[in-house]
N, C-alpha and C positions, 0 to 999 in steps of 0.2 A: 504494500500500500504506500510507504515511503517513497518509491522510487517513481509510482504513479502521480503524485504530488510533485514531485519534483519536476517531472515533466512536465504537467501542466503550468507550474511559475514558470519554466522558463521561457514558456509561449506567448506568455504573459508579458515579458520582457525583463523579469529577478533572474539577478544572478543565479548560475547552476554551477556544477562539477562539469570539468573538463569530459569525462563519462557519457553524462546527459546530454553535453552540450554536440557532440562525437554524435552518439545515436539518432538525436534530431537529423545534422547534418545528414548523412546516411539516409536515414529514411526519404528526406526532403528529394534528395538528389537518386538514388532510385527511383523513387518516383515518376520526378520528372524528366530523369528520361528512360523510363521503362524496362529497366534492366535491374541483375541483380544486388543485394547489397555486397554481396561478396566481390564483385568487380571494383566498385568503389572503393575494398580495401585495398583492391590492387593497385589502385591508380597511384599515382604521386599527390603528395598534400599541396602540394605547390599546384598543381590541374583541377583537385577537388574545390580551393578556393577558388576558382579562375569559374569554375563550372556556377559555384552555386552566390559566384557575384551574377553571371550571366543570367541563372535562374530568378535571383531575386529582383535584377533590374527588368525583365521581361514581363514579372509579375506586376510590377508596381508600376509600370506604362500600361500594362491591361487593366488594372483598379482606375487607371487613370482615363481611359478611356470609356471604360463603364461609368464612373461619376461623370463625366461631360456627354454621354450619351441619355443617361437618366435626368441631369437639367436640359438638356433638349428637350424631352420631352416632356417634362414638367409645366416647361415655356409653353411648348406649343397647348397644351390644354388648359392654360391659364386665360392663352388667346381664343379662343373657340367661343 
């Protein structure tokens, strides 16, 4: 149950263990690119950072594009 917790603050954005912080990363980045966590160990830490800056900044131009798509459309039915 501890370690469940713990992974929750961290998503939250509280500090975690290097651990916690590891298995996030991991799961994030299988994820998003569909392959196993095991490959991830293999990769270099150096290309895992590289990967899951490129993950994060793709993510957050897509939120960024759903917030200006959802006041569009907000507008337009203000206007109606």
């Amino acid at each position: 149950m501890k370690k469940k917790r713990m992974i929750k603050d961290a998503f939250i954005g509280k500090s975690t263990n290097p651990k916690i912080a590891s298995l996030i990363a991991v799961y994030m980045l299988s994820k998003a690119l569909a392959i196993s966590p095991l490959e991830i160990y293999k990769m270099p830490v150096s290309l895992v950072k590289d990967l899951l800056t490129v993950h994060y900044t793709v993510e957050e131009r897509k939120a960024e594009e759903m917030d200006k798509i959802q006041k569009q459309a907000e507008r337009a039915k203000h206007v109606r």
